[in-house]
NUKEZA-76589 format. One record per residue: residue in three letters; x, y, z of N, C-alpha, C, CB in turn; residue number from 1. Coordinates in nm, 2 decimals, m for minus. Atoms other than C-alpha are relative to their C-alpha. Glycine has a CB too. Layout:
<nodes>
 residu   n_c1   n_c2   n_c3  ca_c1  ca_c2  ca_c3   c_c1   c_c2   c_c3  cb_c1  cb_c2  cb_c3 num
    ALA      X      Y      Z      X      Y      Z      X      Y      Z      X      Y      Z NUM
...
</nodes>
This chain:
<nodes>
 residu   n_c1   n_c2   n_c3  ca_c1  ca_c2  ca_c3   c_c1   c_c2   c_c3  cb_c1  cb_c2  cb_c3 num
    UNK  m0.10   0.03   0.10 m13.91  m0.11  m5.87  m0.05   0.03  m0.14   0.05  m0.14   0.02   1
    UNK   0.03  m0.03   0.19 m13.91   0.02  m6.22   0.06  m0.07  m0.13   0.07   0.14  m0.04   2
    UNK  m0.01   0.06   0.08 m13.86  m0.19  m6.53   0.02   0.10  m0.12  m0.09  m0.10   0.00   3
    UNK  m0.07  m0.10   0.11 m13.69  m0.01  m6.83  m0.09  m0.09  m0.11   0.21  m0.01  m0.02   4
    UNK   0.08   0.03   0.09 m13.88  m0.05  m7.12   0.14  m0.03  m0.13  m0.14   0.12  m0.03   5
    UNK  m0.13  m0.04   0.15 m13.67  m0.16  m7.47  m0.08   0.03  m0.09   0.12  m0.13  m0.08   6
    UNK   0.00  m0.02   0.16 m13.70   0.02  m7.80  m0.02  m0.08  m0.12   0.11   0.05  m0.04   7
    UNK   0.05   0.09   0.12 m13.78  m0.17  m8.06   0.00   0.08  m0.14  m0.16  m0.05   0.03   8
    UNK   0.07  m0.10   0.09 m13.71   0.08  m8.37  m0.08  m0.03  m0.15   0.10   0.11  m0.03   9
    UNK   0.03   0.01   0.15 m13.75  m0.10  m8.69  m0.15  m0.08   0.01   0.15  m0.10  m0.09  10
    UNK   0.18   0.06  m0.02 m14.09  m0.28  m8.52  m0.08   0.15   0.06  m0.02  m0.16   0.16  11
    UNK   0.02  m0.16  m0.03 m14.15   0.10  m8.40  m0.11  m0.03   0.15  m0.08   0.10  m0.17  12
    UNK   0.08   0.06  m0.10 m14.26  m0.06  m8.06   0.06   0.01   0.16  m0.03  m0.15  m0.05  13
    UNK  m0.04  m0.03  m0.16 m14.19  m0.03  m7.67  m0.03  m0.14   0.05  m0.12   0.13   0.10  14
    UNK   0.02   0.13  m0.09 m14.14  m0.39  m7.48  m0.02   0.00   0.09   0.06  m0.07   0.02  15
    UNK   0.02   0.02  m0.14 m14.25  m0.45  m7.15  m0.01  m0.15   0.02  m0.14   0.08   0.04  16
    UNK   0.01   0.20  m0.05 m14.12  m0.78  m7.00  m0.06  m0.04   0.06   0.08  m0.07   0.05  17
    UNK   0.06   0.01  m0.17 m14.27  m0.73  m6.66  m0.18  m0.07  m0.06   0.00   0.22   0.11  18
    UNK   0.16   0.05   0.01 m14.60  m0.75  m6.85  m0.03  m0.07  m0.13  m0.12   0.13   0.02  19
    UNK  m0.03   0.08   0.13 m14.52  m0.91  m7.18  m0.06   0.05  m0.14  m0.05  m0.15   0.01  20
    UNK   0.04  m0.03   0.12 m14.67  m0.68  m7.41   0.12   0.10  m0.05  m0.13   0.06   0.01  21
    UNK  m0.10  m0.10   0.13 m14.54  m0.42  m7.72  m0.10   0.08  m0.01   0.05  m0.05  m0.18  22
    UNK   0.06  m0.18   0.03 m14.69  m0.07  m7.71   0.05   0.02  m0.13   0.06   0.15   0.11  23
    UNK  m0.09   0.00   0.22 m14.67   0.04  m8.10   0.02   0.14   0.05  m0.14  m0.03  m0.22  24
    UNK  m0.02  m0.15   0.01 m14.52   0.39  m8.13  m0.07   0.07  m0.13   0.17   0.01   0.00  25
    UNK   0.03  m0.06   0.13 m14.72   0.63  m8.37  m0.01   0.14   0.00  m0.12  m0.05  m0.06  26
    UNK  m0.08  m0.08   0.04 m14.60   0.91  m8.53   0.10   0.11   0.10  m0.08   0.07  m0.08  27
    UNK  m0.13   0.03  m0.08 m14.33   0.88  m8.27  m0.09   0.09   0.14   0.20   0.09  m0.08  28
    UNK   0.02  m0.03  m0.17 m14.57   0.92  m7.96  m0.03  m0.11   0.02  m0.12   0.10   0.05  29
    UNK   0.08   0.07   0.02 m14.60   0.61  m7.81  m0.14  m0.02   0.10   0.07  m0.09  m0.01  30
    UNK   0.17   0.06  m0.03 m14.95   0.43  m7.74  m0.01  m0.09   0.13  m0.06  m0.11  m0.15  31
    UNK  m0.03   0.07  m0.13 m14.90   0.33  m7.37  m0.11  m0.07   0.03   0.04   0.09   0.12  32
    UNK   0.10   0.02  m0.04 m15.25   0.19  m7.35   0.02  m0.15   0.00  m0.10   0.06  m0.06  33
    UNK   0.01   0.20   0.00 m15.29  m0.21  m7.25  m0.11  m0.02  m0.07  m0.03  m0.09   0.17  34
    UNK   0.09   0.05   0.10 m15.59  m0.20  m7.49   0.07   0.00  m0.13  m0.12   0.06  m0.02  35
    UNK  m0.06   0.01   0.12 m15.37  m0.11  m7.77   0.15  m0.07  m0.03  m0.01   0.12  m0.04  36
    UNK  m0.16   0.07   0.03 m15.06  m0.31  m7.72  m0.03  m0.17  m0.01   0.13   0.05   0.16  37
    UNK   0.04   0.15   0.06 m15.04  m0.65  m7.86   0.10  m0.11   0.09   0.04  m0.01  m0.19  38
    UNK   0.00   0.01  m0.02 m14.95  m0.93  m7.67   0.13  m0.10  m0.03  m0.09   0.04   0.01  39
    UNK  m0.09   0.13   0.06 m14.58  m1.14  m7.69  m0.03  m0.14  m0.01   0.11  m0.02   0.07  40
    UNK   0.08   0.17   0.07 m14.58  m1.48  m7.86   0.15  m0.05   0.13   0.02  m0.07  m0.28  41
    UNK  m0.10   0.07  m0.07 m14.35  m1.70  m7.65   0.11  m0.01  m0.05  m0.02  m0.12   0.02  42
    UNK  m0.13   0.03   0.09 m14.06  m1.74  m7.89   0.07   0.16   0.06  m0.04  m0.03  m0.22  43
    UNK  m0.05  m0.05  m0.06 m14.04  m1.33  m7.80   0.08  m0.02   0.11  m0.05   0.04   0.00  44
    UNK  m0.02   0.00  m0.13 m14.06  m1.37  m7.45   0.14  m0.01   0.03  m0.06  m0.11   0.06  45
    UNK  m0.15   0.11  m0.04 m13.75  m1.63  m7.46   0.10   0.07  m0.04   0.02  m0.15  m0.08  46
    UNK  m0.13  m0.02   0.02 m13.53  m1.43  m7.67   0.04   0.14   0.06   0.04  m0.02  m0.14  47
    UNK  m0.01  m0.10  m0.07 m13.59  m1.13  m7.44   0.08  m0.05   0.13  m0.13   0.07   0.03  48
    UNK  m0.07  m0.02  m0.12 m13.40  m1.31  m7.15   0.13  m0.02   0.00  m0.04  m0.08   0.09  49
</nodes>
């Protein structure tokens, strides 16, 4: 099963709920790595459901 990632443009970032991080997009390639993506705070999380 595949999880759709959301856009994020004015944080210029890629969400992943499944795994609760934000991939940053830079200079509009994004940075799919789990070392470089930073990590949702809870308050995200919540208003992603």
């Amino acid at each position: 099963m595949q999880i759709p990632l959301i856009y994020r443009k004015t944080e210029q970032e890629l969400i992943c709920k499944a795994d609760r991080l934000a991939f940053p997009i830079q200079d509009d390639i994004p940075v799919m790595l789990a070392d470089e993506a930073r990590k949702l705070t809870p308050e995200e999380i919540e208003r992603l459901r």
